[in-house]
C-alpha positions in Angstrom: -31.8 -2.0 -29.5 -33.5 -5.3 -30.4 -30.2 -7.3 -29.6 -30.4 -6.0 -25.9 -34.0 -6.9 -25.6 -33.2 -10.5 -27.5 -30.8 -10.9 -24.4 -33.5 -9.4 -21.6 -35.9 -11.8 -23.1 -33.2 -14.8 -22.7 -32.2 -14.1 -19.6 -36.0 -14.0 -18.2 -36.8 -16.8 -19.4 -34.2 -18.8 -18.0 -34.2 -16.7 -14.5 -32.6 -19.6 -12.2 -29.8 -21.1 -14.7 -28.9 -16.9 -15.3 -29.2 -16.8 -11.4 -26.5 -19.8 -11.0 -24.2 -17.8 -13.9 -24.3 -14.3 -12.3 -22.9 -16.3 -9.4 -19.5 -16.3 -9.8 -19.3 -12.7 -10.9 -21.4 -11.5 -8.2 -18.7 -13.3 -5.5 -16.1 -11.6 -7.7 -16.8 -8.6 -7.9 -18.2 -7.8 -4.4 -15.1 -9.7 -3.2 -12.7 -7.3 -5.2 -14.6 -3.7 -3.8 -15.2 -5.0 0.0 -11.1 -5.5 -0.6 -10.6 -2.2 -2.1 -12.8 -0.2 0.4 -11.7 -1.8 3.6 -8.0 -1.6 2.2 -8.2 2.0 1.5 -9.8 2.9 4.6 -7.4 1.2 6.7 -4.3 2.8 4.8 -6.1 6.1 6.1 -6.4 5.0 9.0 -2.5 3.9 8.9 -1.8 7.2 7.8 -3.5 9.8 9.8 -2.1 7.5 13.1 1.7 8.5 11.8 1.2 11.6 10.5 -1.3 13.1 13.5 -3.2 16.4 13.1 -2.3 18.8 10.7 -2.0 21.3 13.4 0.4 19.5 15.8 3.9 19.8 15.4 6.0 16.8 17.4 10.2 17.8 17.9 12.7 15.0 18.6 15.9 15.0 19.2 19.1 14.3 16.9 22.8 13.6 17.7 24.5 15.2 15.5 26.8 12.4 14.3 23.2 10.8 13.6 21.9 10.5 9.7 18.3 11.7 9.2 15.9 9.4 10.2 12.4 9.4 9.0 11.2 7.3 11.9 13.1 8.6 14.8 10.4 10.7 16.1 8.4 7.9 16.9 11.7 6.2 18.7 11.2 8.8 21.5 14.1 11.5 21.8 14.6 11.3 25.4 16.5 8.4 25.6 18.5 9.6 22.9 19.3 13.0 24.6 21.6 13.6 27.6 19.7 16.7 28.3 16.5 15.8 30.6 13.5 18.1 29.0 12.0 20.4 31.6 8.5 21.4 31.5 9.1 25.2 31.6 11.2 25.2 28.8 7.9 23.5 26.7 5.8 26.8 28.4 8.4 29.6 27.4 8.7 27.3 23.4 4.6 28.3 23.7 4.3 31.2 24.8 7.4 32.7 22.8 6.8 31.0 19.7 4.0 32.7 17.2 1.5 30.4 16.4 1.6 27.8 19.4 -1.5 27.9 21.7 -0.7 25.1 23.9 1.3 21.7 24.0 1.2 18.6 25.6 4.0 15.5 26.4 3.9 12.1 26.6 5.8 8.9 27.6 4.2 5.1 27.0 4.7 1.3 28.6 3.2 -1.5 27.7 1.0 -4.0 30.2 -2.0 -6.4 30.6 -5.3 -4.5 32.3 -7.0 -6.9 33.8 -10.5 -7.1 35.3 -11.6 -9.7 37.8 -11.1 -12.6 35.0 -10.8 -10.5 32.0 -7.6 -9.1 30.8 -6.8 -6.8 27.8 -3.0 -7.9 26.9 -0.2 -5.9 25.5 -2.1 -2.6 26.6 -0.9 0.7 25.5 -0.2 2.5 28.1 0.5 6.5 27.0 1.3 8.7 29.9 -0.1 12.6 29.2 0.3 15.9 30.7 -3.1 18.2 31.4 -3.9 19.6 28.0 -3.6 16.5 26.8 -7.5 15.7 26.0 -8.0 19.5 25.5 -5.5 19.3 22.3 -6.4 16.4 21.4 -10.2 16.3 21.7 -11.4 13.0 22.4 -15.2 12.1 22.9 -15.8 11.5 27.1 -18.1 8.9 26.8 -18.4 8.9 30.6 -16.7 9.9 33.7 -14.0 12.7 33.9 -10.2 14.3 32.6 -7.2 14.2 34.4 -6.9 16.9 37.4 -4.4 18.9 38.9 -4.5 16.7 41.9 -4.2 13.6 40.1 -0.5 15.0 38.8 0.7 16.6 41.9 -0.2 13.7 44.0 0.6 10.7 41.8 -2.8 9.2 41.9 -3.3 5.9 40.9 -6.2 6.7 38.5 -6.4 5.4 34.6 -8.9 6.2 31.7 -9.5 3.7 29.4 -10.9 3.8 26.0 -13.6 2.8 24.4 -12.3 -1.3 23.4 -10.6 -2.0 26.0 -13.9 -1.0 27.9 -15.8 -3.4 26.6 -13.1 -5.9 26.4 -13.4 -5.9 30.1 -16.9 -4.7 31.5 -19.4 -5.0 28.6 -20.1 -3.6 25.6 -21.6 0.0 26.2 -21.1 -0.9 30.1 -19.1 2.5 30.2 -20.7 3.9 33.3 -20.7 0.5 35.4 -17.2 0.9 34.4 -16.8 4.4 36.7 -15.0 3.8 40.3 -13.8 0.0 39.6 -10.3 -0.9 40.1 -8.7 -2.4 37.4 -5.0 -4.3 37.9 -2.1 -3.7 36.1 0.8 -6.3 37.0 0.3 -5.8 41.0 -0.9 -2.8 41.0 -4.6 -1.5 41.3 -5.5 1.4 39.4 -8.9 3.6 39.9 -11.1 3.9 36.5 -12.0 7.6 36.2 -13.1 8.4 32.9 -14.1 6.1 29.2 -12.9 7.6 25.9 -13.3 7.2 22.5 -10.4 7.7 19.6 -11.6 7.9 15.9 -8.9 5.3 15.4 -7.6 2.3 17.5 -4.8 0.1 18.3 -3.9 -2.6 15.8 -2.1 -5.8 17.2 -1.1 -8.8 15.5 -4.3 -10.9 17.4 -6.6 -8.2 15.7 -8.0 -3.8 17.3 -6.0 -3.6 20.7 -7.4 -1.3 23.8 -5.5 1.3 25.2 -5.3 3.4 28.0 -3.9 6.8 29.2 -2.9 7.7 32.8 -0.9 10.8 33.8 2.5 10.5 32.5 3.9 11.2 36.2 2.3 8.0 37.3 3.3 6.5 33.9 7.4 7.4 34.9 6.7 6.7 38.8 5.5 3.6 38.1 7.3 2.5 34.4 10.6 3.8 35.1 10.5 6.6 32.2 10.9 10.1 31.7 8.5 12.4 32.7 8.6 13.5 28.8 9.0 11.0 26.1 7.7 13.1 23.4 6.1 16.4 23.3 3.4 17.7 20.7 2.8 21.6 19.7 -0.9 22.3 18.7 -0.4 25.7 16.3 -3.5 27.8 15.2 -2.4 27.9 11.6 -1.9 24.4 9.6 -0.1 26.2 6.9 2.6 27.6 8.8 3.9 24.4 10.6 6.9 24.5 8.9 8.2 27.2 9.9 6.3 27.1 13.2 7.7 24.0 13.9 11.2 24.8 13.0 11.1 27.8 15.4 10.3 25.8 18.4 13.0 23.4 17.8 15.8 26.3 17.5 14.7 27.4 20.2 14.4 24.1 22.2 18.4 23.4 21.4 18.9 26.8 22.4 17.1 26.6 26.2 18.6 22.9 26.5 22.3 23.3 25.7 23.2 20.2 24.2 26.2 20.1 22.3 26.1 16.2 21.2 22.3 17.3 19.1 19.6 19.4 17.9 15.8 18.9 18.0 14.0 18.4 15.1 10.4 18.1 13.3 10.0 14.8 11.8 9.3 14.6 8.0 6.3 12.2 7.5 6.3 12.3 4.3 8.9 9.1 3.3 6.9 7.6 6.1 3.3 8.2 4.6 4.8 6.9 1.0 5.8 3.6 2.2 2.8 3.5 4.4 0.3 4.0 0.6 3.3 2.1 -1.0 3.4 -1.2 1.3 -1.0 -1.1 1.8 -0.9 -0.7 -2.4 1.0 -3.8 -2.6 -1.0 -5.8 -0.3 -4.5 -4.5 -1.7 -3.5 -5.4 -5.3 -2.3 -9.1 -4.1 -5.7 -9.6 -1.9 -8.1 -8.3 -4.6 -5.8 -10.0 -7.3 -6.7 -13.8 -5.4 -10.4 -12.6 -5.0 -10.0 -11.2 -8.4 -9.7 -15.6 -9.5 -13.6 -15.6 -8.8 -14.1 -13.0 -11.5 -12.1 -15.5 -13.9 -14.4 -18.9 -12.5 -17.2 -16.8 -12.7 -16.4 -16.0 -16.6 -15.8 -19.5 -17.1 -19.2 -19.8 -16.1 -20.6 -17.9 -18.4 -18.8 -19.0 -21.2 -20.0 -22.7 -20.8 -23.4 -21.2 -20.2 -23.3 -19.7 -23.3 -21.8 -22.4 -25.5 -24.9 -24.2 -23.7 -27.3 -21.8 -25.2 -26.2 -21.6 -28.5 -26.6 -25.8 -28.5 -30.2 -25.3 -27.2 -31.1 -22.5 -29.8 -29.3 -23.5 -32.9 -32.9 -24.1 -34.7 -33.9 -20.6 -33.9 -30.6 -19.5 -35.3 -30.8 -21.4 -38.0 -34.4 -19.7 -38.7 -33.2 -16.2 -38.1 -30.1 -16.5 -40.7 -32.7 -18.1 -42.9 -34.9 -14.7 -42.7 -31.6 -12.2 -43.5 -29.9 -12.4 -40.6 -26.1 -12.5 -41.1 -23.3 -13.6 -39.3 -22.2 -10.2 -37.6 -26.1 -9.4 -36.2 -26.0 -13.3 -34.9 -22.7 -12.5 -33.2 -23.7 -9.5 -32.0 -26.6 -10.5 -29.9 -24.6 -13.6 -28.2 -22.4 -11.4 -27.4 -24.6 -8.9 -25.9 -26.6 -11.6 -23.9 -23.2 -12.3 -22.6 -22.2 -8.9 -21.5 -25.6 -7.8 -20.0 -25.2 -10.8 -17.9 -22.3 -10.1 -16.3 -23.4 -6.3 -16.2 -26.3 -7.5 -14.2 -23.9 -9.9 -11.8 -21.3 -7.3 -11.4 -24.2 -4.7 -10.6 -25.4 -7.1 -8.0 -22.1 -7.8 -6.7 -21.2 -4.4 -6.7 -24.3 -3.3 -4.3 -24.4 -6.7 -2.0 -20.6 -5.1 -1.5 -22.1 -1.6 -1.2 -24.2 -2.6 2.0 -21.5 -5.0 3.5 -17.9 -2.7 3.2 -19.7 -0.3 6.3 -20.9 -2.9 8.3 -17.5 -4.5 7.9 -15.7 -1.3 8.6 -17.3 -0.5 12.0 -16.5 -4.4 12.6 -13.1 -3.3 12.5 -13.4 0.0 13.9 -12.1 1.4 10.2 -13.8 4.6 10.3 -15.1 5.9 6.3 -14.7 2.4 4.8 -17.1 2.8 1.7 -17.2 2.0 -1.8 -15.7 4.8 -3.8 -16.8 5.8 -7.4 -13.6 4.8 -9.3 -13.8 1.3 -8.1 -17.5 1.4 -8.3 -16.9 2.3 -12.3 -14.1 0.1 -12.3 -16.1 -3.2 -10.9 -18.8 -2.4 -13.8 -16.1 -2.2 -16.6 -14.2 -4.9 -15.3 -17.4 -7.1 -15.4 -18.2 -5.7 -19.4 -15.0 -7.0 -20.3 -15.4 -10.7 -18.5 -18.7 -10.7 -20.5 -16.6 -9.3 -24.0 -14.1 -11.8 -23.1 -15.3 -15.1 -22.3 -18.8 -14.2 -24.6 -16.7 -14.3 -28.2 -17.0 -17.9 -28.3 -20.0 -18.6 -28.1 -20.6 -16.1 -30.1 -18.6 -17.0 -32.4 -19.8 -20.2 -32.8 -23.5 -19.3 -32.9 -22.7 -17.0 -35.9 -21.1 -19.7 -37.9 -23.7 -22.1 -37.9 -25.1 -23.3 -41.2 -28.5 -22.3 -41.7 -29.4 -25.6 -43.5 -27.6 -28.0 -41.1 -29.1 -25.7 -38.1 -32.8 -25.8 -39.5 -32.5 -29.7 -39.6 -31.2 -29.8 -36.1 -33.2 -31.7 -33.2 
């Protein structure tokens, strides 16, 4: 107990040179959890984008001289099948099939939304049928759904979310936004309704907007099929197996098709390589920001050495009064290890209150600093301290007592 209050005492008295020292640590360390929180968050992010709600099943369609393919769910079946999808088949599939309460389809095309002299580029544009937004519950921040008129007359009318929103009228602006005509390519589109997703688009220039418009318009006006993919929301997560596998016997059945069957994807190889690639790219990131952690031992190893120089009378005295070498050595290297404690405690909470603020930044929705990397980041910092502390400890502990007593 009187080593740690030796090392409070030292560090006190010298509170800007211990300051300086914690430096390098403190950059470390927050460095390594902002990494680790933000990396996590955005593999969940990643994840829950491919693998959807629990409680939708998606079918796609398989040729049957075809291998299994992880990702050919999200290649879009149509295209694949000879057999155009009707919607009444998707209405007998749910209201035949036990378990299914509604459905909804898709199709998607890409273009630039542009706004007087703003544009959002390389839009996503996903075509939906009605129950889309009931399946799907999105927030309506302002304006209105699709409605029944919009399908059966082809109306030129878009929703937008919530970035490409203020991309183009203002952050918050999402009422001014109601009733203004937005252009994509040539054509003018009425903006009807703002929502907001709990994730968003990621393009290589950083969060993309996206849009939705009815996916009549979206094949009038793209040149696609009325159904590109088609989504089953089921009351009972735990049965979407066998929910799932019952809607796609039955979907080969009403369609015919003697070149393929329909399918539900397995996400699984897909999620793996999803935590598998993210893993490999959090562990490089925080491994550069981890070269901090090394300076910032560095630091406190020359710190130390600096120390010892500056109080070899005093150790000289102490080993004088009884003191031996392991007690000497042992509070060096204490005074080393509660410093870094302190930096990495520091570091750990300056990275506490910026990994949120950075995650809304980047629309990463639960980015936070989890315990195991909190406990982790402490640890890590005990051992720098351990580590680049035995020198100088070391050292200190071999002094002569005569030659240190006579030192100036």
């Amino acid at each position: 107990m009187e080593n740690w209050k030796f090392a409070l005492s030292s560090i006190w008295a010298h509170k800007m040179r211990s300051i300086l020292t914690m430096l390098g640590i403190i950059i470390g360390v927050s460095a390594v959890v902002i990494i680790m929180g933000l990396g996590n968050s955005m593999k969940k992010s990643v994840a829950d984008s491919y693998t959807g709600d629990k409680k939708e099943i998606q079918l796609y369609y398989q040729a049957n001289d075809a291998e299994d393919d992880p990702y050919a769910a999200f290649y879009g079946f149509a295209q694949s099948s000879s057999t155009k999808i009707k919607m009444e088949w998707l209405d007998q599939i749910a209201n035949t099939v036990d378990g299914i309460d509604s459905y909804y389809v898709t199709n998607s095309a890409s273009s630039t939304i542009s706004y007087q002299k703003k544009q959002v580029k390389d839009s996503m544009i996903t075509g939906v049928s009605q129950d889309y937004f009931k399946v799907k519950d999105y927030d309506i921040v302002a304006g209105r759904q699709f409605q029944t008129n919009d399908y059966n007359k082809f109306s030129r009318v878009i929703m937008l979310d919530t970035v490409s929103a203020d991309s183009l009228f203002g952050k918050g602006q999402y009422k001014a936004a109601l009733n203004q005509v937005v252009n994509l390519g040539d054509k003018d589109y009425l903006v009807v309704g703002i929502f907001k997703t709990k994730t968003s688009a990621i393009s290589i220039g950083g969060l993309s907007g996206s849009a939705v418009m009815t996916n009549t318009q979206v094949a009038s006006e793209f040149g696609t099929d009325e159904v590109g993919q088609m989504f089953f929301h089921i009351t009972d997560a735990t049965q979407s197996a066998t929910i799932g596998e019952n809607a796609a016997k039955l979907l080969t059945t009403l369609a015919h098709d003697k070149d393929g069957v329909y399918k539900v994807p397995d996400n699984s190889s897909i999620l793996n390589e999803i935590n598998t690639q993210f893993g490999i790219m959090t562990t490089v990131i925080g491994a550069i920001a981890g070269i901090s952690l090394l300076v910032g031992g560095i630091g406190v190893m020359n710190i130390m050495l600096v120390s010892v120089t500056e109080r070899t009378r005093e150790i000289g005295l102490r080993k004088a009064l009884g003191a031996t070498r392991g007690k000497i050595l042992t509070q060096f290297l204490i005074e080393s290890i509660v410093l870094t404690i302190l930096g990495g405690l520091v570091g750990l909470g300056l990275a506490y209150c910026l990994v949120g603020t950075l995650g809304q930044a980047l629309r990463l929705p639960g980015a936070t600093v989890s315990l195991n990397v909190a406990v982790v980041a402490i640890a890590f910092s005990a051992g720098i301290g351990i580590i680049f502390g035995i020198l100088p400890a070391n050292k200190a502990s071999k002094l002569d007592p005569i030659e240190a007593l006579r030192y100036e």
